[in-house]
N, C-alpha and C positions, 0 to 999 in steps of 0.2 A: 203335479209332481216334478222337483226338477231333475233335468240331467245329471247325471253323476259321472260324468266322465274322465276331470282330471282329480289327480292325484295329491294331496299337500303333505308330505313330510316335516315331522318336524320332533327335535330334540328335546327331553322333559326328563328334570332330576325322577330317578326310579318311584323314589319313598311318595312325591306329587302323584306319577302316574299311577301309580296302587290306590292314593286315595282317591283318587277322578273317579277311576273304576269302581270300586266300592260305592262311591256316592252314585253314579249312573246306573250300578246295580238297584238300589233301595229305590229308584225312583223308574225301575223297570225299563230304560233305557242303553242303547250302545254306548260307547262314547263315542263312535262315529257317527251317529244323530245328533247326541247333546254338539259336537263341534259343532255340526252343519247350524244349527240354533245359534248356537253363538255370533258366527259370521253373520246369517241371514236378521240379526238383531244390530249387530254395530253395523253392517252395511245401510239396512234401514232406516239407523237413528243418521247417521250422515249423510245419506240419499235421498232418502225417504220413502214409502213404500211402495212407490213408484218408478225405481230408479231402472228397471228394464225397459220400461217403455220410453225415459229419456235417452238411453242409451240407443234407443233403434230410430225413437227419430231425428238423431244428432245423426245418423248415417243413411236418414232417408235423402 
């Protein structure tokens, strides 16, 4: 499970966010899951699914 510790804000025309919500509704999701999916998918596709454990041995 990961951390959830910081915060992302972020600005969205109303009439988008209503429909985000409605669709995250129908598929039994937050939208603050379906975000976290989103990033944890484009970080991956650029990273790749391993991009935590480059990350700690670039600072081991």
């Amino acid at each position: 499970m990961e951390n959830r510790t910081a915060r992302l804000t972020l600005l969205i025309d109303p009439e988008k966010k209503a429909a985000f919500e409605a669709l995250c509704k129908q598929e039994d999701v937050t939208p603050s899951q379906k975000v976290r999916q989103f990033i944890r998918e484009y970080v991956e596709s650029k990273l790749g699914p391993d991009w935590q454990e480059q990350k700690t041995q670039k600072t081991d």
